[in-house]
C-alpha positions as a printed Julia matrix, in Angstrom:
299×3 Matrix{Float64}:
  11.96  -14.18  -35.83
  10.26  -11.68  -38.07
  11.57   -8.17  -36.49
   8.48   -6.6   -37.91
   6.83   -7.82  -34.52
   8.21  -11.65  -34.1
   6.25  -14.25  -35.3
   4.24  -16.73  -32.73
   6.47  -19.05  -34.1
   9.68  -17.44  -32.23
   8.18  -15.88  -28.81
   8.99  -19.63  -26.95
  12.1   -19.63  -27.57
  12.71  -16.27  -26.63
  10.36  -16.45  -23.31
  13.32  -17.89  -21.06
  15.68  -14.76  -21.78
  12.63  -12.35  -21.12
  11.9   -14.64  -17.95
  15.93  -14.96  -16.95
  16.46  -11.05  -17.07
  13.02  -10.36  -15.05
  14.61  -12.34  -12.31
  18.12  -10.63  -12.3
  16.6    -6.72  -12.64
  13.35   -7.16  -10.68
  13.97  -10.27   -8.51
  10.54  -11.74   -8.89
   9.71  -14.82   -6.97
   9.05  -18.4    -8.43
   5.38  -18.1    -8.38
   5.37  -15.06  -10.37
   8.12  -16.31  -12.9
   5.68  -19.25  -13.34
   2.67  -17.08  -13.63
   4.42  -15.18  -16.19
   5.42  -18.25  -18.18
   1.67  -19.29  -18.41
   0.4   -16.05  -19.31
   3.0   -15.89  -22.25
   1.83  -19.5   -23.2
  -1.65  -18.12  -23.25
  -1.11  -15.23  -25.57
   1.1   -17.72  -27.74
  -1.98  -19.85  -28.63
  -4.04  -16.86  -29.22
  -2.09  -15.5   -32.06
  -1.83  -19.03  -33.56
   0.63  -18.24  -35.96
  -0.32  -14.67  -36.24
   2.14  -11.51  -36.28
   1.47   -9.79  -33.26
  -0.01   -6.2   -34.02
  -1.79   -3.59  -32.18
  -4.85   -4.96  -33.47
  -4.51   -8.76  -32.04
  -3.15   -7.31  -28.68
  -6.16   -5.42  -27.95
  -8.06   -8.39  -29.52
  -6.34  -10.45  -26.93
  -7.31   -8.16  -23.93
 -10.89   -8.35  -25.11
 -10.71  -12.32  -25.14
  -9.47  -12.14  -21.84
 -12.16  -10.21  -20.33
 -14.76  -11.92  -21.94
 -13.56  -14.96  -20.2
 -14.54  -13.68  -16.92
 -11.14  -13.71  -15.52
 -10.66  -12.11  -12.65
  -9.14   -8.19  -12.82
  -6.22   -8.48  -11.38
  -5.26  -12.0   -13.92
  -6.11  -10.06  -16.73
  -3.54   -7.24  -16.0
  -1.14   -9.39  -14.96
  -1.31  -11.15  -18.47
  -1.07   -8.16  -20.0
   1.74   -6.76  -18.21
   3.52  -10.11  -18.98
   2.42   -9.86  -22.78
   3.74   -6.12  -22.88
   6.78   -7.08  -20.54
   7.39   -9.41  -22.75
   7.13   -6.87  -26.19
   9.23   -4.52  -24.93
  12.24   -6.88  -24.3
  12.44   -7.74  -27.61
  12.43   -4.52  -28.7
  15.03   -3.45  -26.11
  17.22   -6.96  -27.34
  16.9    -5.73  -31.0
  15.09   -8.6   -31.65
  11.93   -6.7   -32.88
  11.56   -3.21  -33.99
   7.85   -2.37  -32.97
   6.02   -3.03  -29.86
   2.48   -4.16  -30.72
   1.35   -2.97  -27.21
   2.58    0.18  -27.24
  -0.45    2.36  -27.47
  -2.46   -0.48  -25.68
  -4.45    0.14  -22.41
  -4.32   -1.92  -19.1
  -7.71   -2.85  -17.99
  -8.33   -1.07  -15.1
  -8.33   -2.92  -12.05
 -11.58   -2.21   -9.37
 -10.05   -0.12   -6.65
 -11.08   -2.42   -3.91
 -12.02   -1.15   -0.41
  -9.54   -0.6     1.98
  -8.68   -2.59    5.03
 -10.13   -0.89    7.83
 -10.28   -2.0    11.9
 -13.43   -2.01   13.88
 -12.68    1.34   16.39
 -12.88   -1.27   19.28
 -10.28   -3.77   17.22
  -8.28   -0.18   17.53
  -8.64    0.05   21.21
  -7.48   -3.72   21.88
  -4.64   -2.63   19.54
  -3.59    0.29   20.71
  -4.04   -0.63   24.91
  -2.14   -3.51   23.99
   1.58   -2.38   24.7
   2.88   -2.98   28.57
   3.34    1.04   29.83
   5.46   -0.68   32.35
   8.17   -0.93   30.23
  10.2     1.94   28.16
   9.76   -0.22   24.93
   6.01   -0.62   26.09
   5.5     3.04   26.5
   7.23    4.13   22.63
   4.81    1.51   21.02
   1.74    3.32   22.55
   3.25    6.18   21.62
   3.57    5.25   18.6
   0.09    3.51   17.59
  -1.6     5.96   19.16
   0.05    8.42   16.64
  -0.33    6.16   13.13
  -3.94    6.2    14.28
  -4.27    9.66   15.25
  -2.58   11.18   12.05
  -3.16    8.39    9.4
   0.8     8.77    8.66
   2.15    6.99    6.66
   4.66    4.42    8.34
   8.05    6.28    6.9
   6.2     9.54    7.52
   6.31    8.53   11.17
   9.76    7.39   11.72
  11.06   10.27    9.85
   9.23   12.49   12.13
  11.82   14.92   14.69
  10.98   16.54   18.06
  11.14   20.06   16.01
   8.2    18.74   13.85
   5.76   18.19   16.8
   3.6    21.05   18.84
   1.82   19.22   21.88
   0.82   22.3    23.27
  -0.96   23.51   19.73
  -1.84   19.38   19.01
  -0.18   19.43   15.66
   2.48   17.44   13.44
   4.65   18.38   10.38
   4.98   15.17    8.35
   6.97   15.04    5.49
   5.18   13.24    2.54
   6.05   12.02   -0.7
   7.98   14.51   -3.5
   9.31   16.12    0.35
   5.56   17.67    0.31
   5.11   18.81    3.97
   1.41   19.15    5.63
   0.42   19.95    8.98
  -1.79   16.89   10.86
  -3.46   17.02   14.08
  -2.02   15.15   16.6
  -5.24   13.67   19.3
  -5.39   14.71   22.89
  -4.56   10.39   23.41
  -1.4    10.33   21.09
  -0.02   13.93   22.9
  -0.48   12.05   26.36
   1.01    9.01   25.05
   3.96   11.11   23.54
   4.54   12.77   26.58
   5.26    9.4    28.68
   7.37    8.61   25.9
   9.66   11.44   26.2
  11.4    10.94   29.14
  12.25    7.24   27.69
  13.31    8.95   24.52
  15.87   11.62   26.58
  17.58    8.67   28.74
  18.28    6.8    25.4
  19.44    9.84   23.19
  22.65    9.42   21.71
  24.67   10.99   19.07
  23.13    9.16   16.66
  19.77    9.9    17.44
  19.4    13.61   15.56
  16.04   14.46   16.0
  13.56   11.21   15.66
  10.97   11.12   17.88
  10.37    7.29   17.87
  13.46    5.36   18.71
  14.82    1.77   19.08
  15.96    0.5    22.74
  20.0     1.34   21.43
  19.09    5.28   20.59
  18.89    5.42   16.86
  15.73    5.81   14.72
  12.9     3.15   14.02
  13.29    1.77   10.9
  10.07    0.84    9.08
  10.61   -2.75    8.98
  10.81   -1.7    12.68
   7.67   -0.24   13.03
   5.85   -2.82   10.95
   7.25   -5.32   13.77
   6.19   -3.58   16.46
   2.23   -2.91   15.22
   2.22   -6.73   13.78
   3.35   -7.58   17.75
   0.88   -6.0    19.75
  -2.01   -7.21   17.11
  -1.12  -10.52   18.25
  -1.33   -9.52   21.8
  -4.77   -8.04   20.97
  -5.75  -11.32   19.57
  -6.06   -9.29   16.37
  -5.51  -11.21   13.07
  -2.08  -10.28   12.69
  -1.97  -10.8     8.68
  -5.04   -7.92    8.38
  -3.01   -5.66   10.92
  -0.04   -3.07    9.64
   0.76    0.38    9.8
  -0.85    1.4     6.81
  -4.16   -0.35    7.77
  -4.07    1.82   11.0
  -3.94    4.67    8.08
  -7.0     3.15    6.64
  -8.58    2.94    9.84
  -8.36    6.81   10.8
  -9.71    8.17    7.44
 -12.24    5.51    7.7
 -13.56    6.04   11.05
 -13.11   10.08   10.53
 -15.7     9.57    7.12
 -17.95    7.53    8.91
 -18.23    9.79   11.96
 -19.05   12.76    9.18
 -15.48   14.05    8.06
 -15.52   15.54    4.8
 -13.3    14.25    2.12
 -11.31   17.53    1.29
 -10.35   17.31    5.47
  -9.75   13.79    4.86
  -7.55   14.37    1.86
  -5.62   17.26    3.52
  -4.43   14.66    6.64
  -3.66   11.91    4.18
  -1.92   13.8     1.75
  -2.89   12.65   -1.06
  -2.35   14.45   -3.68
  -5.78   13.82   -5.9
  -9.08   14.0    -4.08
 -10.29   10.49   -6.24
  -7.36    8.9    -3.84
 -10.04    9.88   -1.03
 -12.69    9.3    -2.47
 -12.88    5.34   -1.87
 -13.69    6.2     1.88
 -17.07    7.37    0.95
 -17.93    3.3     0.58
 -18.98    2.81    3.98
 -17.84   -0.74    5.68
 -20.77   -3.18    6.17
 -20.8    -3.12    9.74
 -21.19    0.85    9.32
 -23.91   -0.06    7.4
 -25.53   -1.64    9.37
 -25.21    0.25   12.36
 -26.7     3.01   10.42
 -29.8     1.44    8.53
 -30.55   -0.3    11.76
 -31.39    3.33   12.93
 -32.98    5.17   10.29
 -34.07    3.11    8.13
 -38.62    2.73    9.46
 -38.69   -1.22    8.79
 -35.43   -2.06    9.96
């Protein structure tokens, strides 16, 4: 192989090794070990021959999209072809990387997944309050809904970090940044039947975690996935479309549509650039509809 770049001629023989260490560092499944093997065929018979160079990998991106792949193929070839690049460089068996300087096509930010408010009610009535286990799941829906936590925002959560009296929260976001959520009049009243659950299971293991498993120690989030994934199926929910962080979507969705601004929205979320926010303003279609059905004169 010509260590200039490598030569067409010697990236198949070298695409097993690149493949073979993805596996052992990432752990990527079959279908995306295959996917990658393609995509490296692909960019094989586009140089035909040709040392890669800056030039031919952005000439290859352009191919691509004129090809009217779809987004999210085209980025994944390219993050195969770059993958790919930067092993041999890191093997010594190239000394440039022709996709260095070379930009990912930027993938549409696509809407996010987002409950009807009554799918939220079937959801979130679904738990049996007969039950300890029945009343921390209410608990705990109704408070992913009411805060748009995050899930490991929510299991990381301590009694010191909650006011029901004042209705707030302290979660504890990413990079340890802490914000202070409001917590709904329905989550404090499901938190308070909670509690007394959550004082007869206590243990020294407990520390301070609000939400708890049936043996006293602290949800996991695997945990907490379970549980919401559960009670979607006893909603008669599609339980593929249901998850904690889709109840996240669902708040700051149904908070924009009822006529939250985004700087309030951004604030609960936490996120730490208002454009992260900003793909709320997209309205569902049944919002849509709901709307232009009333204002619109010919509707």
């Amino acid at each position: 192989m010509n260590r200039s770049a490598g030569h067409t001629a010697g990236i198949q023989p070298h695409v097993p090794e690149f493949l073979a260490a993805l596996v052992a560092e990432r752990g990527l499944s079959n279908n995306t070990v295959t996917a990658y093997r393609r995509d490296l065929a692909v960019y094989a018979a586009f140089l035909g021959g040709r040392d890669p160079t800056p030039e031919l990998a952005s000439a290859f991106v352009a191919a691509l999209t004129r090809e009217g792949l779809a987004p999210t193929t085209v980025a994944r070839r390219v993050a195969a072809v770059r993958g790919f690049h930067r092993f041999l460089v890191s093997e010594g068996l190239s000394d440039a990387d022709p996709t260095a300087l070379l930009e990912s096509p930027r993938r549409p930010r696509s809407l996010p997944k987002a409950l009807l408010v009554e799918e939220v009610d079937r959801l979130l009535t679904a738990p049996d309050e007969t039950t300890a286990a029945g009343r921390r799941d209410r608990a705990l829906l109704e408070f992913l809904y009411a805060t748009g936590a995050r899930v490991a925002e929510a299991v990381a959560l301590d009694e010191l970090d909650l006011d029901l009296e004042e209705g707030t929260a302290i979660l504890t976001g990413k990079g340890n940044k802490q914000r202070i959520v409001p917590v709904g009049s329905a989550a404090r009243n499901a938190i308070r039947g909670w509690l007394p659950d959550r004082a007869t299971l206590r243990s020294s293991r407990t520390g301070g975690a609000v939400f708890l498993s049936l043996r006293g120690r602290r949800l996991t989030r695997q945990a907490v996935w379970t549980i919401v994934r559960s009670h979607a199926s006893r909603a008669g929910l599609a339980v593929d479309s249901v998850s904690p962080h889709v109840l996240r979507h669902s708040a700051a969705t149904h908070m924009v549509e009822g006529g939250a601004d985004l700087r309030t929205v951004q604030e609960m979320l936490g996120h730490a650039s208002i454009s992260t926010t900003q793909v709320y303003t997209r309205v569902s279609p049944h919002h849509l509809l709901e709307v232009y059905a009333t204002t619109h004169p010919r509707s």
